[in-house]
C-alpha positions as CSV (number, residue, x, y, z in Angstrom):
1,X,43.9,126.3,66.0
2,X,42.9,127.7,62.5
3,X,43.1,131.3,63.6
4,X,46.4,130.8,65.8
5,X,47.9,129.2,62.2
6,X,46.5,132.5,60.2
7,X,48.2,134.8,62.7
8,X,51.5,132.8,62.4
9,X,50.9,133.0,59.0
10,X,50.9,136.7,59.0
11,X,53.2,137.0,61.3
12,X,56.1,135.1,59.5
13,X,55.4,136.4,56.3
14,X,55.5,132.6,54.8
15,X,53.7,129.5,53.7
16,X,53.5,127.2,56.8
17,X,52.4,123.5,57.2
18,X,49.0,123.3,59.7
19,X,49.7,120.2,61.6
20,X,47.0,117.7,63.2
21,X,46.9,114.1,65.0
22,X,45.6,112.0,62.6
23,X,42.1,110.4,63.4
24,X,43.3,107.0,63.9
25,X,45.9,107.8,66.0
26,X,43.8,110.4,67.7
27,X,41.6,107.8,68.6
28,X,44.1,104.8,69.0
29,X,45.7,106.7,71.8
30,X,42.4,107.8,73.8
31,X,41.2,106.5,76.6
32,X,37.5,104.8,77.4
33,X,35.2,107.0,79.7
34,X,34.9,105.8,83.2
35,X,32.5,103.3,82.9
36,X,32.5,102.4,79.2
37,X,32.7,98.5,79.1
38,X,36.4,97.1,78.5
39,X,35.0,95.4,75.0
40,X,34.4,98.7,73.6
41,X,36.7,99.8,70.3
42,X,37.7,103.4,69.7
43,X,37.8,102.8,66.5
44,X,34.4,102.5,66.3
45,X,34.2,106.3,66.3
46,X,36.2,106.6,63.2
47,X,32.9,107.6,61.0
48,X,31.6,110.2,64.1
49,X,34.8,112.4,64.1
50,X,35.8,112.4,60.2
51,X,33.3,115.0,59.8
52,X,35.1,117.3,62.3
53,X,38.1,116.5,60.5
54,X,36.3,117.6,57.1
55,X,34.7,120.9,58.7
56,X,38.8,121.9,59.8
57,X,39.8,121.1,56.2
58,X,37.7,123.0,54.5
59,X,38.5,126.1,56.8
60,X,42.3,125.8,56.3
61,X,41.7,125.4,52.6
62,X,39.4,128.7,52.7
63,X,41.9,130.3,54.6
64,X,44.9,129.9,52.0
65,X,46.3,126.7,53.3
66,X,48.3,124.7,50.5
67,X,49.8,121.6,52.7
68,X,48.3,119.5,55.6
69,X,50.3,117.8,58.0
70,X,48.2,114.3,59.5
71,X,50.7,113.1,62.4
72,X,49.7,109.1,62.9
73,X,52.3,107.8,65.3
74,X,50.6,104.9,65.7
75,X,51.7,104.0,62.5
76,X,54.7,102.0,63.8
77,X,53.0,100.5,66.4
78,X,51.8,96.7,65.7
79,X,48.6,97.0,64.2
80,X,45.9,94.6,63.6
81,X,44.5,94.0,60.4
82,X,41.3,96.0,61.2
83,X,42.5,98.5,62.7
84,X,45.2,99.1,59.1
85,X,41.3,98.5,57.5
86,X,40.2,102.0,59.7
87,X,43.5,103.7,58.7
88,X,42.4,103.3,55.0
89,X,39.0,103.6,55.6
90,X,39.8,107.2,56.8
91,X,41.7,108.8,54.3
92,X,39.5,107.5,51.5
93,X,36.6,109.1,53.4
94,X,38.8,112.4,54.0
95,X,40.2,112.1,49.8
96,X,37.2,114.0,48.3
97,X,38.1,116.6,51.0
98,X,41.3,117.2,50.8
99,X,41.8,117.3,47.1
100,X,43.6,120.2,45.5
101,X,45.9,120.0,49.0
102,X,49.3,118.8,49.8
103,X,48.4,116.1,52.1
104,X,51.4,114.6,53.8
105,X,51.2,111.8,56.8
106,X,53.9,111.7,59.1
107,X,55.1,108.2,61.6
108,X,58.0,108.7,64.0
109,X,59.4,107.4,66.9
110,X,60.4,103.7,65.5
111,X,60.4,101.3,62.3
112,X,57.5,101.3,60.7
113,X,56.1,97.5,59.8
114,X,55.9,95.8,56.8
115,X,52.2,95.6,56.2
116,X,51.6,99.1,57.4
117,X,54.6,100.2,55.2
118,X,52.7,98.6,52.4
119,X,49.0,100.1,53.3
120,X,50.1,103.8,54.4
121,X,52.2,104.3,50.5
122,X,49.4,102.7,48.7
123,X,46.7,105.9,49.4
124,X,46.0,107.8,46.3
125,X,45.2,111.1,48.1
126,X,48.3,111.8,49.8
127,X,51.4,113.9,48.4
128,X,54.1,112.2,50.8
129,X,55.2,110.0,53.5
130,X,57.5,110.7,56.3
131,X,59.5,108.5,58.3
132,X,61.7,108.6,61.3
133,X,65.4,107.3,59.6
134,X,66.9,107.7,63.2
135,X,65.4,105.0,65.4
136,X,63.4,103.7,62.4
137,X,66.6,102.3,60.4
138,X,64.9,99.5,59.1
139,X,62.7,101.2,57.1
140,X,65.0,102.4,54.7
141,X,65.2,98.5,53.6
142,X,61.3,98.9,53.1
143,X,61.7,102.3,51.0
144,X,64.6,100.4,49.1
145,X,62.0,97.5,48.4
146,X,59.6,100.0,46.7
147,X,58.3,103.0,47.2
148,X,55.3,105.1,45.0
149,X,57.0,107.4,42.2
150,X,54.4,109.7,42.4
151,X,55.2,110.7,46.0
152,X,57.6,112.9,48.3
153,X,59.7,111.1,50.8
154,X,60.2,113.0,53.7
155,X,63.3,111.2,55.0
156,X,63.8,112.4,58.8
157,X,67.3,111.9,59.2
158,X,67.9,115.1,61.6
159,X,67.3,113.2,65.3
160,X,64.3,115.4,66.7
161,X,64.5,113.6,70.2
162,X,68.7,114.0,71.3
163,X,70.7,116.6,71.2
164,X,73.6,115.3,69.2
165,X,75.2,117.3,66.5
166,X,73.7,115.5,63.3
167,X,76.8,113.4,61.8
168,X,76.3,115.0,58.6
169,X,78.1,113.4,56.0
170,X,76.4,109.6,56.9
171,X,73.2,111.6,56.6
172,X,73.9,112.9,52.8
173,X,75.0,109.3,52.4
174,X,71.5,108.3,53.4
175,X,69.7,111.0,51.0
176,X,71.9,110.0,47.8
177,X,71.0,106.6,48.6
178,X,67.5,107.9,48.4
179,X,68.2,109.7,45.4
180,X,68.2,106.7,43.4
181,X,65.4,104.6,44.8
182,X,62.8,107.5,45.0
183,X,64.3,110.4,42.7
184,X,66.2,113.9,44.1
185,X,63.1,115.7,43.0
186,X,60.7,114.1,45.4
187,X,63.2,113.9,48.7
188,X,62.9,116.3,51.7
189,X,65.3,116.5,54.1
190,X,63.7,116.6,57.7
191,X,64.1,116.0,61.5
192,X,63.2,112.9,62.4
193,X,60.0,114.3,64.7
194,X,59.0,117.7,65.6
195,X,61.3,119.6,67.5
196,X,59.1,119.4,70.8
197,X,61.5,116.8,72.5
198,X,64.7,119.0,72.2
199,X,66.2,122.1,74.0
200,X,65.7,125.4,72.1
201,X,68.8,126.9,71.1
202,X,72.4,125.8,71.8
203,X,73.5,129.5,71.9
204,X,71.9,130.5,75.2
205,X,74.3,127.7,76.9
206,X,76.9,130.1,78.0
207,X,78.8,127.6,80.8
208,X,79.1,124.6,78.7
209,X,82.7,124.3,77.4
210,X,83.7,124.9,73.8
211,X,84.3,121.2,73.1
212,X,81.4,120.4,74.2
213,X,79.0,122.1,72.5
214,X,80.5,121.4,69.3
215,X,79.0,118.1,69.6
216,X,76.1,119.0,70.3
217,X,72.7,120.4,68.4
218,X,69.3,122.0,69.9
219,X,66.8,123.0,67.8
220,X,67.7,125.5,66.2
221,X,70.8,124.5,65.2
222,X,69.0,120.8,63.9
223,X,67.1,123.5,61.1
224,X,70.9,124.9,60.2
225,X,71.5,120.8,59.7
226,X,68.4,120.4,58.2
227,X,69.6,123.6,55.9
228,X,72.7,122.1,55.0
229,X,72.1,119.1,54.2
230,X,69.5,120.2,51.4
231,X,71.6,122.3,50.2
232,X,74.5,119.6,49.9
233,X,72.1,117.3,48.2
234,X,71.7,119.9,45.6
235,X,75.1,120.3,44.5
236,X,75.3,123.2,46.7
237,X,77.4,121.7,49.4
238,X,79.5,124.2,52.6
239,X,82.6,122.5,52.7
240,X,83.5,124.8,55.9
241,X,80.3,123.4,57.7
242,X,80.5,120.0,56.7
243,X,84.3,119.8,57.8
244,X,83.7,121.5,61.2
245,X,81.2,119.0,61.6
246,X,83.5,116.4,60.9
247,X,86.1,117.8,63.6
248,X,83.4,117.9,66.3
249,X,82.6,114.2,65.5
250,X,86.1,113.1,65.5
251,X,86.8,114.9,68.5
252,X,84.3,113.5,70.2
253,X,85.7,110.1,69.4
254,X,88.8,110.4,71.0
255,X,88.1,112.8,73.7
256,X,89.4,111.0,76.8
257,X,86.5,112.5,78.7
258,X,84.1,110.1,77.4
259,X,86.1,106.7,77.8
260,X,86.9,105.8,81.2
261,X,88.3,102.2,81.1
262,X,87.6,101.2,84.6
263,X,84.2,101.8,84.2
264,X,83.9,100.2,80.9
265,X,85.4,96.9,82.7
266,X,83.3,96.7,85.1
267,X,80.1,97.2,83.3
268,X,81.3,94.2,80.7
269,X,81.5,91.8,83.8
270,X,77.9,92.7,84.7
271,X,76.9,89.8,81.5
272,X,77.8,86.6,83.5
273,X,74.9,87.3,86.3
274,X,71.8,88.5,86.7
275,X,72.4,89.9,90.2
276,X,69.7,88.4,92.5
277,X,69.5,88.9,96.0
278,X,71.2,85.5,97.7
279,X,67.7,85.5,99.9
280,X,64.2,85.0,98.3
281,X,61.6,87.6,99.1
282,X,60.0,86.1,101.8
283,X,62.8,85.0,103.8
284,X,63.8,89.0,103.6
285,X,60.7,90.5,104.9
286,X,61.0,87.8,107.6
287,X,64.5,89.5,108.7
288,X,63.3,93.2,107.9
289,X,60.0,92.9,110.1
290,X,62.5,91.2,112.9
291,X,64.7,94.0,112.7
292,X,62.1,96.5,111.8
293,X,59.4,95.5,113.9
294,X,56.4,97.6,111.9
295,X,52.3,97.4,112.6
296,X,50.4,95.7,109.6
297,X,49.5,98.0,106.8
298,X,52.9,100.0,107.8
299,X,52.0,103.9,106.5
300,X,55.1,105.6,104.5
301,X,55.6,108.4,101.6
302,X,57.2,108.4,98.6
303,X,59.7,110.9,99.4
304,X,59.5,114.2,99.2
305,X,58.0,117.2,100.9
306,X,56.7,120.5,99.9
307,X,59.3,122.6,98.2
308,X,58.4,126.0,99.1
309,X,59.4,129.3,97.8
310,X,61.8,129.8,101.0
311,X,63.4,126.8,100.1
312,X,63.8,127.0,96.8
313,X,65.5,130.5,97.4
314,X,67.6,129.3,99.8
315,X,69.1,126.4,97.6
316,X,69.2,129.2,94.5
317,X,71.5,131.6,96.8
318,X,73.6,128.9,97.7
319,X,74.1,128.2,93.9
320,X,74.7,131.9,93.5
321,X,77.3,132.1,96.2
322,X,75.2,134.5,97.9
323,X,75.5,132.3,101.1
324,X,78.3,130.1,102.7
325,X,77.8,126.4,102.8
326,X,77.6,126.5,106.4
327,X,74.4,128.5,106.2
328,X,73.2,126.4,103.6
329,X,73.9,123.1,105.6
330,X,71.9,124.9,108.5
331,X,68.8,125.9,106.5
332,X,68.1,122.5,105.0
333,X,68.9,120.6,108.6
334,X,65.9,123.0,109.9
335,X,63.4,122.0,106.6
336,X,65.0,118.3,107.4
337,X,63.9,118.3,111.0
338,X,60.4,120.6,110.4
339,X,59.6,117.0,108.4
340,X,60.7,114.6,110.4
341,X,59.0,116.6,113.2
342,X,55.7,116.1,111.4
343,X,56.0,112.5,109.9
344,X,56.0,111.9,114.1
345,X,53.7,114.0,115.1
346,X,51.3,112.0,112.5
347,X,52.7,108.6,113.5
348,X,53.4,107.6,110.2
349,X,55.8,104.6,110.4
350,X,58.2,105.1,107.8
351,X,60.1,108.2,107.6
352,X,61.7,110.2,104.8
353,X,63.6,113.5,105.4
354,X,61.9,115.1,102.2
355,X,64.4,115.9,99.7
356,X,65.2,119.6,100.3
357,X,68.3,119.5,98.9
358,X,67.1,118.6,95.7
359,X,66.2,120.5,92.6
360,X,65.1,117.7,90.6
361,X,65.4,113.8,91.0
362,X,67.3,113.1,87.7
363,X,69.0,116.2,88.0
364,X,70.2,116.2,91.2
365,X,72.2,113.0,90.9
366,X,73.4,113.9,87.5
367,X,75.5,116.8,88.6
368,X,77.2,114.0,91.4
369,X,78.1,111.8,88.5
370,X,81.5,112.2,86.4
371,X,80.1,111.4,82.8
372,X,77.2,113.8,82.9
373,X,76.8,117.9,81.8
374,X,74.1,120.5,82.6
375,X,72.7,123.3,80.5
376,X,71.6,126.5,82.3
377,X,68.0,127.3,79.5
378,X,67.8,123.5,78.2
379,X,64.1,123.3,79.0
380,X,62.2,120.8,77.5
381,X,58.7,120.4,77.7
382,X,57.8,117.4,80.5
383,X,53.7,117.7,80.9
384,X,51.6,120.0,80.3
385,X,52.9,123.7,81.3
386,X,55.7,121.6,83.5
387,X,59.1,121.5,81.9
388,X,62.4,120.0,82.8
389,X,66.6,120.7,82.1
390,X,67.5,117.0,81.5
391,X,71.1,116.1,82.2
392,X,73.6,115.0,79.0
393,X,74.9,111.8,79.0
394,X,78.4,112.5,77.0
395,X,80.6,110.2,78.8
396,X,81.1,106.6,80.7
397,X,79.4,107.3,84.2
398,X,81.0,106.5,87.6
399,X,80.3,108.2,91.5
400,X,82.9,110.4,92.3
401,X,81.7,110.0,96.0
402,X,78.8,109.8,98.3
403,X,75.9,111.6,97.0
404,X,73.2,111.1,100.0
405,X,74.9,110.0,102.9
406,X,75.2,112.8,104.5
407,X,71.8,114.3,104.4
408,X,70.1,110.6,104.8
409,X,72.7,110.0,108.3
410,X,71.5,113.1,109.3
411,X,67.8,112.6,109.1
412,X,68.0,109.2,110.6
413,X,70.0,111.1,114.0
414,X,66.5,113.1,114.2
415,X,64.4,110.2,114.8
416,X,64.1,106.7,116.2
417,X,62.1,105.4,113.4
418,X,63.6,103.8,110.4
419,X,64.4,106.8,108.0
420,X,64.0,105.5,104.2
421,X,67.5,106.5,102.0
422,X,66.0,107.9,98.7
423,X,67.5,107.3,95.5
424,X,66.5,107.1,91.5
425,X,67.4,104.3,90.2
426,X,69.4,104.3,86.9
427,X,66.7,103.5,84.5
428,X,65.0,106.4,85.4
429,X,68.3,108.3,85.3
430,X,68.4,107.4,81.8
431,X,65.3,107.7,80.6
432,X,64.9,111.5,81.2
433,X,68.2,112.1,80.5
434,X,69.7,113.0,77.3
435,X,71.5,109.7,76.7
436,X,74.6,109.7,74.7
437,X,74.5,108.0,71.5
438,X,77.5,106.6,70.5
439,X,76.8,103.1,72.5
440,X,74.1,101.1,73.3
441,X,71.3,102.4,76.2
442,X,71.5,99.5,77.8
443,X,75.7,100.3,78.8
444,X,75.1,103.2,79.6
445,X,72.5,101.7,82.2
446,X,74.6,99.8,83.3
447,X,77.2,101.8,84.5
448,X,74.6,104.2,86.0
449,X,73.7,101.0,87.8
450,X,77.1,100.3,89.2
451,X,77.1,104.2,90.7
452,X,73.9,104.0,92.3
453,X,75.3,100.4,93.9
454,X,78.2,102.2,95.5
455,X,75.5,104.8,97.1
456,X,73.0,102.4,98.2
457,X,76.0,99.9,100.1
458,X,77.4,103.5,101.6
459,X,73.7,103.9,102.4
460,X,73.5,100.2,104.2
461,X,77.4,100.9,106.1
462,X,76.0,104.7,107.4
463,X,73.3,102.7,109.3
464,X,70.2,103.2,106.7
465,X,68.1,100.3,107.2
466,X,65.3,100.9,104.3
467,X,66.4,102.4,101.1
468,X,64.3,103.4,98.1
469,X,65.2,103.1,94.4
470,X,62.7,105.1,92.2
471,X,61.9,103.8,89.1
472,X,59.6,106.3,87.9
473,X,60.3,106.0,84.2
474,X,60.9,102.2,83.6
475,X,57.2,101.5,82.0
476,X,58.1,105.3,80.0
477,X,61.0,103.7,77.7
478,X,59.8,100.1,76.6
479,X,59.7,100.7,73.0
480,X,56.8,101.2,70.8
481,X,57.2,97.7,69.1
482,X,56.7,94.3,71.0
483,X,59.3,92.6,69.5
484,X,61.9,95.2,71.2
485,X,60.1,95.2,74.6
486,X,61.4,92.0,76.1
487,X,64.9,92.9,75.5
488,X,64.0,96.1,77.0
489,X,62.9,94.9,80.0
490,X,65.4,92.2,81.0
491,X,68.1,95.0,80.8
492,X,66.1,97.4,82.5
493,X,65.4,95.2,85.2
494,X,68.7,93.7,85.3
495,X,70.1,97.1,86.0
496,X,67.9,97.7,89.0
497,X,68.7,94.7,90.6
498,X,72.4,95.4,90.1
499,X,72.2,98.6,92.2
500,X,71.0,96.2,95.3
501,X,72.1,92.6,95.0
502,X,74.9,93.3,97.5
503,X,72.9,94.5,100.7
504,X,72.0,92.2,104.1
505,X,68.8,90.4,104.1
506,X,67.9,93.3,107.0
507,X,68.0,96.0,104.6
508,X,65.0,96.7,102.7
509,X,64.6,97.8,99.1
510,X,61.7,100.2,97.9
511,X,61.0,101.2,94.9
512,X,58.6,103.2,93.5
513,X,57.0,103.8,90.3
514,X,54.2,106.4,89.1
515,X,51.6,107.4,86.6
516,X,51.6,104.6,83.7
517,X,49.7,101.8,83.0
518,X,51.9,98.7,84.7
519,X,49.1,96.1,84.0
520,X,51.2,94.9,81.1
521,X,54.6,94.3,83.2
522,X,53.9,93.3,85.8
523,X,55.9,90.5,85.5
524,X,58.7,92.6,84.9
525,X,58.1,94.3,88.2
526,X,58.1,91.2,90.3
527,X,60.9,89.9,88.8
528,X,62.7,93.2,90.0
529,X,62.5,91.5,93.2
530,X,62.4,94.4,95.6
531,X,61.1,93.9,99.0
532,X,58.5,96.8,98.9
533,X,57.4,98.5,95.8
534,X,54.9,102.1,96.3
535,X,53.3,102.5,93.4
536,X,50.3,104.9,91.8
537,X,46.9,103.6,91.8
538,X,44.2,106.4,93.1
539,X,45.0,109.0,89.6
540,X,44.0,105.7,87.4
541,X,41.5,104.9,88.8
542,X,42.6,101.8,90.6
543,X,43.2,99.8,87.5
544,X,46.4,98.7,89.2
545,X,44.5,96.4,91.6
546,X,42.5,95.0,88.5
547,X,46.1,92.7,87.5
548,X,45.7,91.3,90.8
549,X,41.7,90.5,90.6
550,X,42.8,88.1,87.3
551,X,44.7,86.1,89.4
552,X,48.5,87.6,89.8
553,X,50.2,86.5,92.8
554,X,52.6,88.9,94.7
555,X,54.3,87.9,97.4
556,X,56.8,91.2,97.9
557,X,55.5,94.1,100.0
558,X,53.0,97.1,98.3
559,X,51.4,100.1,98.4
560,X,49.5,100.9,95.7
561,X,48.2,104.8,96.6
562,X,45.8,105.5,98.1
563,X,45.3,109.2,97.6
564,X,46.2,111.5,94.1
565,X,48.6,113.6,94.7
566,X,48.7,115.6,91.5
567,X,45.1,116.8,93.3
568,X,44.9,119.9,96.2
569,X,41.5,118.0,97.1
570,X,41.9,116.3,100.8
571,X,40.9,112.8,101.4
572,X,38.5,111.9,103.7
573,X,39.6,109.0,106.2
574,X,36.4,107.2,105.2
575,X,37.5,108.0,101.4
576,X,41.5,106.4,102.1
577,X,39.9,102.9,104.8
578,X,37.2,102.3,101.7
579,X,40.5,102.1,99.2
580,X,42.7,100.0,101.6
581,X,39.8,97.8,101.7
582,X,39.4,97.4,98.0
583,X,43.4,96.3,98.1
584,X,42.4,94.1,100.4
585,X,40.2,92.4,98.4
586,X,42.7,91.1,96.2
587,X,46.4,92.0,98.5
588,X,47.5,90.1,101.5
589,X,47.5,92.4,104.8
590,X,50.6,91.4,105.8
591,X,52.1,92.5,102.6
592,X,50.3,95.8,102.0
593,X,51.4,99.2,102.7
594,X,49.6,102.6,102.8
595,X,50.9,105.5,101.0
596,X,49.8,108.4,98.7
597,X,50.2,107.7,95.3
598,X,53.9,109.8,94.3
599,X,55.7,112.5,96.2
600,X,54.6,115.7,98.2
601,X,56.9,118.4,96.4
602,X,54.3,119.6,94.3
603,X,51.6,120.6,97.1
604,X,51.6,123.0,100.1
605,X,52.0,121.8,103.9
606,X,48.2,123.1,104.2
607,X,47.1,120.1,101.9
608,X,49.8,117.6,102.9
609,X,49.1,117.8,106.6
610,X,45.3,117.4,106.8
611,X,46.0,114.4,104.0
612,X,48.6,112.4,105.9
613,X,46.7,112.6,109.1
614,X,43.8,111.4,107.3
615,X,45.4,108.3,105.6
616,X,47.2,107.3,108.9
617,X,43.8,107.7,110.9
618,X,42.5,105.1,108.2
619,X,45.7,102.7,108.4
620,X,44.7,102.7,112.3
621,X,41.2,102.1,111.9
622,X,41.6,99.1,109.7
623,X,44.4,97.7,111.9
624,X,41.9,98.0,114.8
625,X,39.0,96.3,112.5
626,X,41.4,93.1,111.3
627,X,42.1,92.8,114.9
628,X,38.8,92.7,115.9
629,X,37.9,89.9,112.6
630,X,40.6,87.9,114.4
């Protein structure tokens, strides 16, 4: 890290901050070894890994370093009162270290609370504070209660995590508000994060329209806000800028594109239900399995397949206009029936026609969705080396026309076995979208909701008989501070149970979710009241099944995984009947299903087919072996 800061150093030709995770936060957000007992406190490493910290302070000092940047998200979470004591604890221990530096500890991401407000300004080695002004409004009420005169606010009033041209007059309201609580001299204009969460640069969008991207803002164009707006605060003020900015802002207010009354009616009338199912649960799987007529432990997948090179070229040609649609249509029909060709071959019970068509699951329906615009180089970074081009939210959101029908019909005509309609479902939509923010998340869900109800009910009248709902990213946007979470999650959950509260007791809702910790929401979950829910268990561990051990009572179907797929490694059968039994431990059989833990898209067919065989060899043999108890 030190040497890749001297280079940029050199490189740039000027003074740069060196940026690290602060040590509680560090540890706050690691994870126990396997093995380590549940009782054990992270925080009880605090005194083993300050002296690392030291050692890398005294080498960017050596090296010519004049600030240090300590990120401690965590800040705005709601701490306990020791875990505030180990926050102290740590920069008094790191003081003596860091003196002669600038020292400056960044929060972001939400409010920050009261009593951390009070114990993060009252260190005496620190230069300045930072604070996210953009979901963390609140806080300017703490700052305006007090804040230290001897220290630099960094007020983050550029939104690091959208992509919405910064509305720049309210923001030099904010700073000359500042001005006279904390002094002009010690305010910094900033983004409200780092820059990570947002596309790069707005002029590499070459096919978005000129409207537009004039409200818009990437990175680099939140520095030319960031720019301005010191400048402004100075005296130095670009009228030109500042009034374009204003246009763009105003246009976007009355653009008819964004308001669509009809939609905006019919998400209002959503408040006087909550959109259950007429049926309870139990009564529903009674109906499916009638209709259905499944084995216990029925074996499934989440829903895709491999996307392989061939494919992928074949859907970028078709883009391109390089082929007709006809040709098009024929390739994916041929990758369509190559999986539905397997899936029987390996007896698995539920099918799915693998999602060939698609590019991405957000993505995909976005670009069928009026309300919704696509960048061609948006990448943002999604995990690890893994980056994604999330839709923009700009307008009110409504289904033109039927966005799966056709490919999900056409699957089903392959095979005699119920063929599984695959959807995401709108929370998921939104929460890896770039949401417009001009009204409130939970509208916007909303009227995703209503679309993706249209799709599923067109799903139900082609003749689908089990549909699927992903709701990958539901546990991925309950905010940071409890008190926000509930309200979170009874929209959130509301919405999902919009897109199905219409459909026969016959038809049966999936839904899947993925790589999170659910242990916390379950609750939530249930009360989403699908019929079947697939979700991943194998990656963590099987922590999943530990909710159920304390005494949680599920009556809906499951199928927690029972295989990683983020993993090329083949599962023995033994490995896959030794899991189902585990879920069996605590899961009724005739509610449990056997799946891997996400979709296939990411592996090759020389992995997935060895792996599916195995997991259906071990459904059978535990079949056989519950028979034979009986």
């Amino acid at each position: 890290m030190i040497k890749c800061w001297i280079t940029r150093q050199c490189l740039l030709g000027v003074d740069t901050v060196p940026v690290l995770i602060g040590p509680v936060s560090y540890l706050l957000l690691s994870k126990p070894a396997k093995g380590v007992d549940k009782s054990f406190s992270l925080l009880s490493l605090i005194d083993k890994i300050l002296p690392i910290y030291k050692e890398v302070v005294a080498e960017l000092k050596a090296a010519g370093a004049t600030w240090i940047q300590f990120d401690e998200p965590t800040l705005v979470l709601d701490l306990e009162s020791h875990q505030l004591q180990a926050f102290t604890h740590a920069y008094l221990e790191l003081e003596s270290s860091l003196s002669g530096m600038n020292v400056l500890i960044e929060t972001y991401f939400a409010d920050i609370p009261v009593e951390t407000y009070k114990t993060l300004t009252s260190l005496k080695g620190v230069t300045g504070f930072g604070f996210d002004l953009v979901r963390g409004t609140k806080t300017l009420d703490l700052i305006k209660s007090g804040f230290p005169s001897d220290k630099y606010l960094f007020a983050g009033v550029v939104d690091g995590r959208n992509i919405w041209a910064n509305d720049l007059a309210s923001s030099l309201g904010t700073l000359q508000d500042l001005e006279g609580i904390v002094g002009k001299d010690k305010v910094v204009v900033s983004t409200s994060c780092s820059l990570l969460h947002t596309a790069v640069d707005l002029v590499n969008e070459t096919k978005l329209d000129k409207e537009l991207k004039s409200w818009l803002a990437f990175a680099a164009q939140k520095l030319v806000e960031v720019n301005a707006l010191a400048k402004a605060f100075v005296g130095q003020k670009d009228e030109a800028f500042f009034a374009s900015n204003a246009t763009a802002h105003a246009s976007r207010k009355s653009s008819p594109r964004v308001t669509n009354k009809a939609v905006q009616k019919a998400a209002a009338a959503l408040k006087g239900s909550d959109h259950r199912r007429a049926t309870n649960v139990s009564a529903r799987l009674d109906a499916q399995q009638k209709k259905l007529n499944l084995p216990i432990l029925p074996t499934t997948t989440i829903g895709s397949f491999p996307q392989t090179m061939d494919l992928r070229r074949v859907r970028r040609e078709y883009k391109a206009k390089k082929i007709s649609e006809n040709d098009y249509v024929d390739a994916i029909k041929e990758e369509i029936n190559k999986v539905v060709t397997l899936q029987e071959e390996l007896d698995i019970d539920v099918l799915v026609h693998g999602e060939p068509e698609r590019n991405d699951m957000v993505e995909y329906f976005g670009e069928q969705l009026s309300g919704f615009a696509f960048t061609v180089n948006g990448w943002v970074q999604s995990y690890g080396s893994r980056c994604v081009k999330p839709p923009i939210i700009y307008g009110d959101v409504s289904r033109p026309k039927a966005m799966t029908v056709f490919w999900s019909s056409m699957a089903q005509s392959m095979t005699k076995r119920p063929m599984k309609g695959m959807l995401t479902g709108p929370v998921t939509i939104l929460n890896w979208s770039f949401v417009r923010n001009d009204q409130p998340r939970n509208e916007t869900c909303y009227q995703i909701a209503l679309a993706i109800k249209d799709e599923v009910e067109d799903l139900e009248k082609a003749g689908i008989t089990v549909i699927q709902i992903d709701e990958a990213a539901l546990r991925e946007g309950l905010p940071l501070r409890k008190s926000e979470q509930s309200f979170y999650l009874d929209w959130a959950v509301h919405s999902f149970r919009i897109t199905n509260c219409g459909v026969k007791d016959t038809t049966q809702i999936h839904t899947h979710m993925c790589y999170s910790n659910f242990n916390d929401i379950i609750h939530s979950i249930i009360n989403m009241d699908a019929d079947v829910i697939t979700i991943e268990n194998s990656r963590s561990d099987e922590k999943l099944l530990s909710v159920f051990r304390e005494g949680v009572k599920y009556g809906a179907g499951i199928g927690p995984g029972v295989y990683d797929i983020h993993s090329p490694r083949i599962p023995s059968t033994e490995e896959v009947a030794d899991r189902i039994n585990k879920m069996l431990a605590v899961l009724e059989s005739n509610i449990l299903w056997v799946n891997p833990d996400c979709g296939l898209k990411t592996r090759k067919y020389s992995e997935v087919q060895p792996a599916l065989s195995n997991m259906v060899a071990a459904a059978k043999l535990i079949r056989t072996q519950l028979a034979s108890a009986k």
